[in-house]
N, C-alpha and C positions, 0 to 999 in steps of 0.2 A: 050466795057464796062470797063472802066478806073474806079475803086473805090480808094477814099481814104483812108486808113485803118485806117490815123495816129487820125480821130476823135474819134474811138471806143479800141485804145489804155488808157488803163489805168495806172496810176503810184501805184508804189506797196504801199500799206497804211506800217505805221509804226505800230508796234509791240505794241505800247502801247495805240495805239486805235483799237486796235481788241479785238474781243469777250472774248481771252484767257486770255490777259493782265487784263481788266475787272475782271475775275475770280480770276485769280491772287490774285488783290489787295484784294479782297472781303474775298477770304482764309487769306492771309495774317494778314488782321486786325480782322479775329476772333482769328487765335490762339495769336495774338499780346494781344489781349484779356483776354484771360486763360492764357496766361502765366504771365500778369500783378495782375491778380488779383490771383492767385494761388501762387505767390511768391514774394507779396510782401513786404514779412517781409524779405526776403531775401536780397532785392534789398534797401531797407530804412537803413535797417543793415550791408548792403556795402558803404552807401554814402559818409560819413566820409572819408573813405578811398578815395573813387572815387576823392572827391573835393582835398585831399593832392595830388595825385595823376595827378591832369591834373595841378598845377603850376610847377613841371618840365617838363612837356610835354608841356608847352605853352612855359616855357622857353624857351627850344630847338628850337621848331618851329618855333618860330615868331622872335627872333632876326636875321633874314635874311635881317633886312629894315636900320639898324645901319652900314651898309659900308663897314663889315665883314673885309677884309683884306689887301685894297686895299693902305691903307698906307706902308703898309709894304712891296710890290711892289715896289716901289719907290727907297725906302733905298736900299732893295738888290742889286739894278741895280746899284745905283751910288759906294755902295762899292767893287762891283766887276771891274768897272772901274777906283778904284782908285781915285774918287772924294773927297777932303775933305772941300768941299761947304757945309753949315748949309743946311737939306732939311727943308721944313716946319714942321715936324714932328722933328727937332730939332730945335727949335728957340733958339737962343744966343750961340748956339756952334760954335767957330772957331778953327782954325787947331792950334795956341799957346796959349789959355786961358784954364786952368784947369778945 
């Protein structure tokens, strides 16, 4: 009597398709609920603030796509070796013109 077991093996379902997660969500958006409509003179009367508030936080954020520092890499290396070659980050500088 040789059985295969591996057909009646199951894979563990994920957490957000079971009955609790369900629940979950269902609690979640009712006090999401009460708490929007019980405070939202609160929240209308922080907005002003909220919108000042996220352009230095975008600022911060998001300038990670402008190339950050990587010019400046360059430079160091060559004047720690004593290079006085123009890098592209200096265009028109030579080692005798002012």
């Amino acid at each position: 009597m040789n059985h295969d077991h591996s057909q009646h093996a199951r894979e563990p379902t994920s957490f957000w398709r079971s009955r609790y997660a369900i629940g979950l969500l269902v609690l979640g958006g009712i006090a999401a609920y009460f708490l929007l409509s019980e405070h939202r003179a609160h929240l209308l009367g922080a907005l002003p603030f909220l919108i000042l508030l996220a352009c230095p936080l975008m600022h911060i954020f998001m300038h990670h796509g402008h190339g950050g520092h990587a010019g400046h890499q360059g430079r160091s290396e060559s004047v720690e070796q004593g290079d006085s070659t123009p890098t592209p980050s200096q265009p028109g500088k030579t080692g005798g013109q002012p």
